[in-house]
The first five atom37 places (N, CA, C, CB, O) and aatype in JSON, in Angstrom:
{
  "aatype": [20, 20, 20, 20, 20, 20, 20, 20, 20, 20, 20, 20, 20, 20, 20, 20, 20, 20, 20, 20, 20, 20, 20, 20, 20, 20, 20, 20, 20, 20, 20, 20, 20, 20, 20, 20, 20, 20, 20, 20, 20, 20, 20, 20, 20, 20, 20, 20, 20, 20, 20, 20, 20, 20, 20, 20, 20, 20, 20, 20, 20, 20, 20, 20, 20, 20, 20, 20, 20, 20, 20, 20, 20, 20, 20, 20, 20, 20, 20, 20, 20, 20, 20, 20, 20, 20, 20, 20, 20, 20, 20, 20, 20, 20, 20, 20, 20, 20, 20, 20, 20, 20, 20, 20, 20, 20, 20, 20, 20, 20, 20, 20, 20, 20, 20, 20, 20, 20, 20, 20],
  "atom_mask": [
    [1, 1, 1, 1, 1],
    [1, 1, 1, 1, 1],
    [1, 1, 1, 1, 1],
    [1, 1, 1, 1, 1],
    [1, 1, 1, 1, 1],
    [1, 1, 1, 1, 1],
    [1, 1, 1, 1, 1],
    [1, 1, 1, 1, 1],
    [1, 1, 1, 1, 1],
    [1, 1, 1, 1, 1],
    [1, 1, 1, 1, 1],
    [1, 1, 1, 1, 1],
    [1, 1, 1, 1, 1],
    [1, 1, 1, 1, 1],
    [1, 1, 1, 1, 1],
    [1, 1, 1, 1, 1],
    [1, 1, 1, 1, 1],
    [1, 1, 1, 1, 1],
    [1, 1, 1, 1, 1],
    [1, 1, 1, 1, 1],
    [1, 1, 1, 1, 1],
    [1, 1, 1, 1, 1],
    [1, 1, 1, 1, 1],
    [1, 1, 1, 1, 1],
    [1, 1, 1, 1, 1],
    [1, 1, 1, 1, 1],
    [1, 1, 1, 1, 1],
    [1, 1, 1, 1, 1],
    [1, 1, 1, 1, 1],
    [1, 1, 1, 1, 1],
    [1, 1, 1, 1, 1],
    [1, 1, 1, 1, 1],
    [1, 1, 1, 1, 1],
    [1, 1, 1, 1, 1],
    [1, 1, 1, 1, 1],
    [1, 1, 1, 1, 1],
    [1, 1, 1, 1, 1],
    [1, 1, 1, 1, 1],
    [1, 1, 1, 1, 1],
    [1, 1, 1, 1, 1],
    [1, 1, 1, 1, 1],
    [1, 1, 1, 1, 1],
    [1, 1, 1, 1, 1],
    [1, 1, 1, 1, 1],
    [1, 1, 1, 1, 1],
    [1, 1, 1, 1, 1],
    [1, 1, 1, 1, 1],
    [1, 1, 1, 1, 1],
    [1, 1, 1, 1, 1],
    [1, 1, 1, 1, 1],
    [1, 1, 1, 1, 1],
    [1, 1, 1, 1, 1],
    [1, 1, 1, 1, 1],
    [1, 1, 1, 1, 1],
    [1, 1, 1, 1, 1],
    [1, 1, 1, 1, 1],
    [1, 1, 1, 1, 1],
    [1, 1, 1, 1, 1],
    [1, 1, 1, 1, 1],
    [1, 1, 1, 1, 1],
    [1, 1, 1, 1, 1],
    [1, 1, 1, 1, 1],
    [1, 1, 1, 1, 1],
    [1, 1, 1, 1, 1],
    [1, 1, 1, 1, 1],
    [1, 1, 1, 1, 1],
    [1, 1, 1, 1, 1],
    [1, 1, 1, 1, 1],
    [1, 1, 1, 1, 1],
    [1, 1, 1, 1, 1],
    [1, 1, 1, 1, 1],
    [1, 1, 1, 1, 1],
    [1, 1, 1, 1, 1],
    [1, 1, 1, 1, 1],
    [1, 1, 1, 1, 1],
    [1, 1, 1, 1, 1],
    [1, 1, 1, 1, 1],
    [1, 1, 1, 1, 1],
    [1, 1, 1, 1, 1],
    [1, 1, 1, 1, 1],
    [1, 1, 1, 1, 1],
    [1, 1, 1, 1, 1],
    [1, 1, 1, 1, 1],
    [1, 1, 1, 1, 1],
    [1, 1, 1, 1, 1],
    [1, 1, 1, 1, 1],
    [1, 1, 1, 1, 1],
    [1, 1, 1, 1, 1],
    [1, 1, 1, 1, 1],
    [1, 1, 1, 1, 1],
    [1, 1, 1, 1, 1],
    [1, 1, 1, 1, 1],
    [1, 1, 1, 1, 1],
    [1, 1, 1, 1, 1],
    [1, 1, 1, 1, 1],
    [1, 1, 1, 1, 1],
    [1, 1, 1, 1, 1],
    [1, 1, 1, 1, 1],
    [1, 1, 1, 1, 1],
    [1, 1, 1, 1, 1],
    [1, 1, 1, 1, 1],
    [1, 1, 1, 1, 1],
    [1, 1, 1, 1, 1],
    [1, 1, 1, 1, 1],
    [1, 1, 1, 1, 1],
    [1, 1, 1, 1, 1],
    [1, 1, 1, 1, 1],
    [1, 1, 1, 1, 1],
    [1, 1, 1, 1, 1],
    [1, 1, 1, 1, 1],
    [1, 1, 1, 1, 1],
    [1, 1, 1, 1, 1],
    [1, 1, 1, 1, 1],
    [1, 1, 1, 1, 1],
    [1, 1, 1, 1, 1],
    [1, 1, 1, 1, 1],
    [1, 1, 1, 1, 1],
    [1, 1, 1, 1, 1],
    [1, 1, 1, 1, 1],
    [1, 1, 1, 1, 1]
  ],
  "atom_positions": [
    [[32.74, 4.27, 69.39], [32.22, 3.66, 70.58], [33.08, 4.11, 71.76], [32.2, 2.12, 70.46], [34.22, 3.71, 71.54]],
    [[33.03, 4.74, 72.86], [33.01, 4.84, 74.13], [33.46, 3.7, 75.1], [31.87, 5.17, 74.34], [32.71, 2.74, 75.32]],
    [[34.88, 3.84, 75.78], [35.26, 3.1, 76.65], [34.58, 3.05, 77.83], [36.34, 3.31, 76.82], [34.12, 4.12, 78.24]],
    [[34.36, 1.8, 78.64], [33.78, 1.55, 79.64], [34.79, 2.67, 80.86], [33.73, -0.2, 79.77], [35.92, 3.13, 80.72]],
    [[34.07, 2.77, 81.72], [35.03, 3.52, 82.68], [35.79, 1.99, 83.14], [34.12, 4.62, 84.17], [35.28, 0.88, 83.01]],
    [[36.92, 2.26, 83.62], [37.55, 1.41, 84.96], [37.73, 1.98, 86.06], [38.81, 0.87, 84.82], [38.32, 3.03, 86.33]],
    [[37.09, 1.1, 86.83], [36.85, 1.8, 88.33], [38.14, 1.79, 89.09], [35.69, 0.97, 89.3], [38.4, 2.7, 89.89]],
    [[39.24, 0.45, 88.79], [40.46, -0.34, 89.13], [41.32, 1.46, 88.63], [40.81, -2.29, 87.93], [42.44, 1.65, 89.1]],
    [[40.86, 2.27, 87.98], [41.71, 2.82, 87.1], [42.0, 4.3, 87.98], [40.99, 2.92, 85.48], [41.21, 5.25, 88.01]],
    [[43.37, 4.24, 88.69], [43.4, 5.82, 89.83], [43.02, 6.71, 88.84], [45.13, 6.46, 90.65], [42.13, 7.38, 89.37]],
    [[43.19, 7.12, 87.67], [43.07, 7.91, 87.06], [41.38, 8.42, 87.33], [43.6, 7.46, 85.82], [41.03, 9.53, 87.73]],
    [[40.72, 7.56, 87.07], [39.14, 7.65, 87.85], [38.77, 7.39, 88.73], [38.26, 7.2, 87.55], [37.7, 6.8, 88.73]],
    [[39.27, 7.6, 89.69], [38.82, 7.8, 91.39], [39.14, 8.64, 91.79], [39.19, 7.05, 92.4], [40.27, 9.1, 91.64]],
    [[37.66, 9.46, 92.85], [37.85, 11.07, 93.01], [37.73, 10.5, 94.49], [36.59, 12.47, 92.24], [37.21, 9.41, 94.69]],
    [[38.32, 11.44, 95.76], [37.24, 11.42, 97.01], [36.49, 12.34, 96.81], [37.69, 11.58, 98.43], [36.47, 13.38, 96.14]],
    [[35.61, 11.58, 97.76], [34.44, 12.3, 97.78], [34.26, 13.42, 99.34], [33.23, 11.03, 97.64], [33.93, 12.84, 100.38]],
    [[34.4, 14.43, 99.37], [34.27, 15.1, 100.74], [32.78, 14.93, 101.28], [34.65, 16.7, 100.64], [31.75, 14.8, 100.62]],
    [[32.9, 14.96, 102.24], [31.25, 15.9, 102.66], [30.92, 17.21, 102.62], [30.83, 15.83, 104.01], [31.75, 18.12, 102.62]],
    [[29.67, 17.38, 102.59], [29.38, 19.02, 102.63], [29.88, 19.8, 103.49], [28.14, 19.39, 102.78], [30.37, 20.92, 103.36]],
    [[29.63, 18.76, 104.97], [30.03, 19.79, 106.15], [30.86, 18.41, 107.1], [28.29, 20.76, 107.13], [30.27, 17.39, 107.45]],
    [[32.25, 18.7, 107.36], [32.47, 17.78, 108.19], [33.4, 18.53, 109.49], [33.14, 16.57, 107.36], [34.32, 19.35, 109.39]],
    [[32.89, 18.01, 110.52], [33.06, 18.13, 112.16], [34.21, 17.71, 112.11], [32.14, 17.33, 113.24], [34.7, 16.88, 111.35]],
    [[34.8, 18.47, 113.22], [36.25, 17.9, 113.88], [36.24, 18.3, 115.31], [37.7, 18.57, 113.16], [36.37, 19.44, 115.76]],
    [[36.05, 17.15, 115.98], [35.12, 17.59, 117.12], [36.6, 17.35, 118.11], [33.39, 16.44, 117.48], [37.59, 16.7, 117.8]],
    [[36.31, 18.22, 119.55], [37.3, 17.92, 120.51], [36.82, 16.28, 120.97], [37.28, 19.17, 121.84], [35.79, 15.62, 120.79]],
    [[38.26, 16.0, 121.71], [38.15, 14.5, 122.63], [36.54, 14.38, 123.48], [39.63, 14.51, 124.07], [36.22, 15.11, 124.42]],
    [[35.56, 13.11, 122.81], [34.62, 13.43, 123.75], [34.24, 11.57, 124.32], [33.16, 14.51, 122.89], [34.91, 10.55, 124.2]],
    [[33.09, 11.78, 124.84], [33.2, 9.82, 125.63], [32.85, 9.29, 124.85], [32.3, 9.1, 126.94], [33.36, 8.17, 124.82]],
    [[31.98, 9.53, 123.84], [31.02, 9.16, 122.3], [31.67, 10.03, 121.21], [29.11, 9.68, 122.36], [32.48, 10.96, 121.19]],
    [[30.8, 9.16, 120.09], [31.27, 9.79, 118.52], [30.16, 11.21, 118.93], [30.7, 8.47, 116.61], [30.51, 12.26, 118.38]],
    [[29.09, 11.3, 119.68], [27.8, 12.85, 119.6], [28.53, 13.38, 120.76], [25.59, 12.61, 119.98], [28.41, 14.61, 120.66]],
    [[29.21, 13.11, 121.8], [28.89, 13.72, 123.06], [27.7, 13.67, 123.75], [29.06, 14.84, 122.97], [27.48, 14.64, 124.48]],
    [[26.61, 12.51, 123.71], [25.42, 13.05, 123.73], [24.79, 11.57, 124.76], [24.73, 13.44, 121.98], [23.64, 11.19, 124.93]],
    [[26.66, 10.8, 125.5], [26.39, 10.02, 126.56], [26.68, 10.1, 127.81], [26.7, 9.14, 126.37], [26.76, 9.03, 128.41]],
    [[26.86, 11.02, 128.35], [27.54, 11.33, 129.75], [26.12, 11.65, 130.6], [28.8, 12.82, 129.71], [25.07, 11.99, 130.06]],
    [[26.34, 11.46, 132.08], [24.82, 11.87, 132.91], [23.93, 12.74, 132.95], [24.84, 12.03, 133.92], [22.8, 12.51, 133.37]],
    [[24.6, 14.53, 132.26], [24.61, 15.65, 132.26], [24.73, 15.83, 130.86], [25.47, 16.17, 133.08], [25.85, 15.69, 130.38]],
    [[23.46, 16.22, 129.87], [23.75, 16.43, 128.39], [24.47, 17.57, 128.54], [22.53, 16.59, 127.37], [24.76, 18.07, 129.63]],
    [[24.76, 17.95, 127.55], [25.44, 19.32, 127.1], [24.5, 20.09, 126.1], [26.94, 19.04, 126.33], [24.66, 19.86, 124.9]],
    [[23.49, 21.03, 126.51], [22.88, 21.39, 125.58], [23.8, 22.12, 124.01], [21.96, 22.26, 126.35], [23.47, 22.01, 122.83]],
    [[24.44, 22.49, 124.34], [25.11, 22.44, 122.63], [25.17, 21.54, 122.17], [26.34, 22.77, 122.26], [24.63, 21.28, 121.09]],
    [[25.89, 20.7, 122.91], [25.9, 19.33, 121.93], [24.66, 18.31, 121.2], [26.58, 18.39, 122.75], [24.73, 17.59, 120.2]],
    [[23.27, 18.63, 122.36], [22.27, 18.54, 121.9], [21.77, 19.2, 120.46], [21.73, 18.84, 122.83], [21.25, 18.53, 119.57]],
    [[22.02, 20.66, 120.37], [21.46, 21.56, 119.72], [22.86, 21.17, 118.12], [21.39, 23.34, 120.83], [22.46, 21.46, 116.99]],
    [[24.08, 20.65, 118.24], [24.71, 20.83, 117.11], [24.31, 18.76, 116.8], [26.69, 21.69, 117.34], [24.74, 18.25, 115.77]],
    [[23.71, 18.11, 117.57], [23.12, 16.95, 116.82], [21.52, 17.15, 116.13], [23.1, 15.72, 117.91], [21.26, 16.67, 115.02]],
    [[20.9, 17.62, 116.61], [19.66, 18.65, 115.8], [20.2, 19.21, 114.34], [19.27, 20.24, 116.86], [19.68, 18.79, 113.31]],
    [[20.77, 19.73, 114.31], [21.47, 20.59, 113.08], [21.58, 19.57, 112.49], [22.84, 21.47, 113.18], [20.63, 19.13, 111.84]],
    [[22.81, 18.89, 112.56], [22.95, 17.67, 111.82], [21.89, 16.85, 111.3], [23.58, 16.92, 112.5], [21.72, 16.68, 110.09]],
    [[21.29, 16.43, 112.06], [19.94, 16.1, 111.69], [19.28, 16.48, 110.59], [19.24, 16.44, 112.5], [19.03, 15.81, 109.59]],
    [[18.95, 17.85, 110.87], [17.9, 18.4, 110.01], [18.91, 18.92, 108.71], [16.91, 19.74, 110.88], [18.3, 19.24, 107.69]],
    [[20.23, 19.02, 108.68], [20.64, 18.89, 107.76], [20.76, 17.57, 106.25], [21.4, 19.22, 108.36], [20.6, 17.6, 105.03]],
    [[21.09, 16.66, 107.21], [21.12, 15.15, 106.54], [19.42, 15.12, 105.95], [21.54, 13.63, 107.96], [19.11, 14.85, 104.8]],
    [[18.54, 15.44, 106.98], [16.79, 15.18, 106.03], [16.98, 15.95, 104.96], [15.12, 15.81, 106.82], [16.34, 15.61, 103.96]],
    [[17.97, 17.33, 104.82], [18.16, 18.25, 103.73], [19.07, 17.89, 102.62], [18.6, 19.41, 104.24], [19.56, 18.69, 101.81]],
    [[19.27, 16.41, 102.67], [20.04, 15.77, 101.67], [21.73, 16.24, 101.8], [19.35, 16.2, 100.2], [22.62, 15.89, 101.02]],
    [[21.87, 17.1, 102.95], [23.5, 17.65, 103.44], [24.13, 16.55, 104.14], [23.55, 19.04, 104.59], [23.72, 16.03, 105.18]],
    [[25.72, 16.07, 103.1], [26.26, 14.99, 103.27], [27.56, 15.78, 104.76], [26.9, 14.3, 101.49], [28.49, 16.59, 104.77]],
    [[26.86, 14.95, 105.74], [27.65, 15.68, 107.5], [28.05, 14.22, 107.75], [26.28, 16.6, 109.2], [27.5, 13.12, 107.71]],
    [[29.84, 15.0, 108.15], [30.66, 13.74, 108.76], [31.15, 14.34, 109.74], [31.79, 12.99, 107.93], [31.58, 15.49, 109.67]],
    [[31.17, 13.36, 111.15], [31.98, 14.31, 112.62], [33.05, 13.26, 112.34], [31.11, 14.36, 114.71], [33.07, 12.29, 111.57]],
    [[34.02, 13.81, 113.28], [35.47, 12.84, 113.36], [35.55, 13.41, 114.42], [36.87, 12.87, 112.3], [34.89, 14.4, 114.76]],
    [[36.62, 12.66, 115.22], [37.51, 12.38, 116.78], [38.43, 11.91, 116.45], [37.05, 11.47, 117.94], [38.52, 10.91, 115.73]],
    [[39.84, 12.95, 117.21], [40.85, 12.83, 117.04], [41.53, 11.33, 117.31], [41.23, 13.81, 117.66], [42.43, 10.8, 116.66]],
    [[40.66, 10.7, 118.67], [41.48, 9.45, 118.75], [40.49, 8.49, 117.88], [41.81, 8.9, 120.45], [40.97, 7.39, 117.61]],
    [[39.3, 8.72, 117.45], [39.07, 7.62, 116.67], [39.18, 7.76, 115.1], [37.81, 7.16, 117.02], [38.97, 6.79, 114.36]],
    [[39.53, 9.1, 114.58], [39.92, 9.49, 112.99], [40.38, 10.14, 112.94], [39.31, 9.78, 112.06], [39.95, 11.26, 112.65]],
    [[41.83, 9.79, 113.25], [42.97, 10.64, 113.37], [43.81, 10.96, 111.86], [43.93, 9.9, 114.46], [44.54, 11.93, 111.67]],
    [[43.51, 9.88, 110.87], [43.54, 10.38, 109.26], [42.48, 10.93, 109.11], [43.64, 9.36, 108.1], [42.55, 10.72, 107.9]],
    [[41.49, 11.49, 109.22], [40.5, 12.07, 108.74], [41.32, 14.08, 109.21], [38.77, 11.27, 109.66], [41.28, 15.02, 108.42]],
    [[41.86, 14.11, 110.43], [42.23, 15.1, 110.39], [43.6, 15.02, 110.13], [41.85, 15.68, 111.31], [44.18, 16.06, 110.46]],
    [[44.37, 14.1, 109.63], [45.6, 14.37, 109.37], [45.68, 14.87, 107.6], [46.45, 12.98, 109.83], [46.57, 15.52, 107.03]],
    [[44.38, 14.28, 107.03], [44.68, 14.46, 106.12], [43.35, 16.15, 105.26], [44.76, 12.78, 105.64], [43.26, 16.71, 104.17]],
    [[42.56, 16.28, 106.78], [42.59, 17.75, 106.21], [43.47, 18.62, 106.41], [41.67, 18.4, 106.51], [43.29, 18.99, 107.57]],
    [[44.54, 19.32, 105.86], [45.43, 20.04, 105.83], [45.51, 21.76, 106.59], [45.54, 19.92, 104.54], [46.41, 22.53, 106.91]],
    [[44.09, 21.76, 106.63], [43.64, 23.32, 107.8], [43.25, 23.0, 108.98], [42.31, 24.33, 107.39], [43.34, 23.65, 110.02]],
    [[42.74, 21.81, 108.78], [42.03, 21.53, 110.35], [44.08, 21.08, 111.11], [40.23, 19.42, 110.33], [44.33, 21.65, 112.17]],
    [[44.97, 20.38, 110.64], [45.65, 20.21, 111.19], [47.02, 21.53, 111.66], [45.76, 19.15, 110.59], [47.73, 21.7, 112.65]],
    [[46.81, 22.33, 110.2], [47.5, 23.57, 110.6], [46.93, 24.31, 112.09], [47.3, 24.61, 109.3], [47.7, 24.69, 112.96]],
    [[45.61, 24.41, 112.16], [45.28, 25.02, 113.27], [45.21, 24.56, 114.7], [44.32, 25.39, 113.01], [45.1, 25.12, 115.8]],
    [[45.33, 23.28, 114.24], [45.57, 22.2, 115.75], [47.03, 22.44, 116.15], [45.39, 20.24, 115.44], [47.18, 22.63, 117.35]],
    [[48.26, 22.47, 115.3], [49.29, 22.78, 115.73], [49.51, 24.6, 115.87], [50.19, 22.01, 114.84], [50.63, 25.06, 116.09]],
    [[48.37, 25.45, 115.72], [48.79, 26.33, 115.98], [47.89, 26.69, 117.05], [49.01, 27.04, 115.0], [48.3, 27.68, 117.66]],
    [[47.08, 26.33, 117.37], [46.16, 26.59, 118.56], [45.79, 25.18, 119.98], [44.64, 26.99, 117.66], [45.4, 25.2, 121.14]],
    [[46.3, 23.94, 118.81], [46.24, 23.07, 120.03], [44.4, 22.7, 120.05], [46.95, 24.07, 121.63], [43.6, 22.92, 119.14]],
    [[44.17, 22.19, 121.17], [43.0, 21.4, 121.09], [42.39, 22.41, 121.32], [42.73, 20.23, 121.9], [41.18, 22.18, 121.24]],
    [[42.76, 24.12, 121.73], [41.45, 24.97, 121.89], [41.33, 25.76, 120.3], [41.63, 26.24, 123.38], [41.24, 26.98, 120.18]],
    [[41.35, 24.95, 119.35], [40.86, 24.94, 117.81], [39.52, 24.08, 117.78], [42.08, 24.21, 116.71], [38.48, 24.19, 117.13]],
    [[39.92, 23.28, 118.65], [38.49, 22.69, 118.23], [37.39, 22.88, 118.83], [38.44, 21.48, 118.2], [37.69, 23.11, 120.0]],
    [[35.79, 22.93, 118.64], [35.69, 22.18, 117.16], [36.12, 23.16, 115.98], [34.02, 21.65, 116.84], [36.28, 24.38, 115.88]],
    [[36.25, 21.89, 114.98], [36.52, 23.1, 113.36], [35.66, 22.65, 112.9], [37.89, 23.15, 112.14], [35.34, 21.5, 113.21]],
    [[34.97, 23.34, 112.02], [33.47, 23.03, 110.9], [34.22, 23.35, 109.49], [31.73, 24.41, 111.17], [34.78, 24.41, 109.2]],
    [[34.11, 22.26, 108.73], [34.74, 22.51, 107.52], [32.96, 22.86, 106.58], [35.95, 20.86, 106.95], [31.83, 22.53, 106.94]],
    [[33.33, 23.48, 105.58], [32.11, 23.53, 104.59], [32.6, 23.43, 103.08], [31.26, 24.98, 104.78], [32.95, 24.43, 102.45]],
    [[32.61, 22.29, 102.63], [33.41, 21.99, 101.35], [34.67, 22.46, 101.11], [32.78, 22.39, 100.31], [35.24, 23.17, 100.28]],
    [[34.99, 21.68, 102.38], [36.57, 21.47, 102.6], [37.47, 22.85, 102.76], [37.16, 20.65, 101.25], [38.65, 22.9, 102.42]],
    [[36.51, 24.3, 103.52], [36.61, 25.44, 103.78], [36.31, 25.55, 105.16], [35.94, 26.16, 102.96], [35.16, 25.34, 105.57]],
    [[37.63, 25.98, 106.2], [37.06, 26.44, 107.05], [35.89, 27.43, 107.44], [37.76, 26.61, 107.33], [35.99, 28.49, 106.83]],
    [[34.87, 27.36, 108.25], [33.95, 27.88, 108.47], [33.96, 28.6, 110.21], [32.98, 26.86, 108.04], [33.61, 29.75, 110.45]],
    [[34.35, 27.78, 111.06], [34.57, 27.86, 112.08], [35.29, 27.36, 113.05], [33.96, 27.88, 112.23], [35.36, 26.15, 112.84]],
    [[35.96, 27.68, 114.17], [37.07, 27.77, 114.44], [36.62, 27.58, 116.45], [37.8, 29.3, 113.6], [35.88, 28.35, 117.07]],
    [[37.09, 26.78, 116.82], [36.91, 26.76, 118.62], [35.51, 27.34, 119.15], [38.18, 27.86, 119.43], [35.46, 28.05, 120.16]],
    [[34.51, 27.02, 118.5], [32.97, 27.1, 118.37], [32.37, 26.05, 117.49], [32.54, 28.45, 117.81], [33.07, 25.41, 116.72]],
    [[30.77, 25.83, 117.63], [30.53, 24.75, 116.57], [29.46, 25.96, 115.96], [29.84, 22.91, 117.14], [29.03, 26.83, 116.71]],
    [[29.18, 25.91, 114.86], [28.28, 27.24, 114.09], [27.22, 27.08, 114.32], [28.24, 27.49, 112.61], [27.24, 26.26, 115.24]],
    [[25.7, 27.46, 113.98], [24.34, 27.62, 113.94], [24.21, 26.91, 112.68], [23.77, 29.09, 114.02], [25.09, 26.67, 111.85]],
    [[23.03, 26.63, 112.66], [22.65, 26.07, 111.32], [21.9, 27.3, 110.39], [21.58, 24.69, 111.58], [20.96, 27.08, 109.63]],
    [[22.44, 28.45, 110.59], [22.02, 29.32, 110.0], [23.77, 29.51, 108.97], [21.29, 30.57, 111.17], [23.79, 29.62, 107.75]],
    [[24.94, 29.51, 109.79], [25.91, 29.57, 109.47], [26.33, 28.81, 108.32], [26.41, 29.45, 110.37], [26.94, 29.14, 107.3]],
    [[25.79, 27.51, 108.8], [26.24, 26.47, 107.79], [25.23, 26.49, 106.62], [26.32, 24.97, 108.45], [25.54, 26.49, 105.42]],
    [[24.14, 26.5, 107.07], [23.06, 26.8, 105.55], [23.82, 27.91, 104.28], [21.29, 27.84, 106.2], [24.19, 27.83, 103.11]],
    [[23.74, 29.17, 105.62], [24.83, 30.46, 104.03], [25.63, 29.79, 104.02], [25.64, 32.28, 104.15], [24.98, 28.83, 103.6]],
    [[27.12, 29.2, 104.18], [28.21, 28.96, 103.37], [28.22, 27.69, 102.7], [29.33, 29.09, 104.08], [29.22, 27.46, 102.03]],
    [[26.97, 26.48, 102.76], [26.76, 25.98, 102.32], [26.26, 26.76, 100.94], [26.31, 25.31, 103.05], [26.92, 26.56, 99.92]],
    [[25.36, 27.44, 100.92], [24.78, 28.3, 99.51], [25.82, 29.18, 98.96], [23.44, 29.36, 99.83], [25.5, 29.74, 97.92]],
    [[27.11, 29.46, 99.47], [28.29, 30.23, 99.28], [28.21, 31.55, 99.9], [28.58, 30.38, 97.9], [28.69, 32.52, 99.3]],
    [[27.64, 31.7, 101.1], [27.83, 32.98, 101.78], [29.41, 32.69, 102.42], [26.5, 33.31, 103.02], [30.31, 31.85, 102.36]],
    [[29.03, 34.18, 103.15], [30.13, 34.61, 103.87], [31.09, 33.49, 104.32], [29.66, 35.34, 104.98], [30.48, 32.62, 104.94]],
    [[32.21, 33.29, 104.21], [33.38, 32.34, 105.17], [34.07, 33.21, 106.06], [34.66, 31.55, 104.27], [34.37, 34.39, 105.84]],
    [[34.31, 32.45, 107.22], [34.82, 33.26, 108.54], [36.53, 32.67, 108.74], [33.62, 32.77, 110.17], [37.23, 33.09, 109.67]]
  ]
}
């Protein structure tokens, strides 16, 4: 007979990443997508998102002052913040792989390295 899992048990607890998670520069909102004057990128990289999530693609953004463990504890996104400073961001991780770097990608970008294309 087969032990029940224990959930209580670190030994069985994984995190869980997302597929694709944002590390967005300082903005007035968690989208950027409240100020008088949209930002059509920022329009066009909440679209993506979008139509990613209907694609069952698990997308998390973070902000430095409001998830500041979220990038402390990705280990590339923070190497490149101390080596480039805030003009690193945004970083696009893709299963916990940098993808992009002081740009936000296309959703053409993130689709291939989501399927395991090219990494930049």
């Amino acid at each position: 007979m087969s032990q029940p899992l224990n959930f209580l048990d670190p030994l069985n607890v994984s995190v869980a990443h997302a597929d694709v998670e944002i590390f967005d520069p300082p903005m007035c909102c968690s989208s950027g997508l409240c100020g008088p004057a949209l930002d059509q990128t920022l329009l066009d990289v909440n679209e993506m998102i979008l139509s990613l999530q209907r694609s069952g693609v698990r997308v998390e953004r973070f902000q430095m002052t409001s998830h500041p463990n979220a990038f402390l504890d990705a280990a590339p996104v923070m190497q490149l913040v101390r080596e480039k400073q805030l003009d690193a961001l945004p970083i696009t991780l893709v299963h916990s792989r940098v993808l992009k770097v002081g740009a936000y990608p296309t959703q053409i970008e993130v689709e291939m390295a989501l399927a395991g294309g090219a990494q930049s």
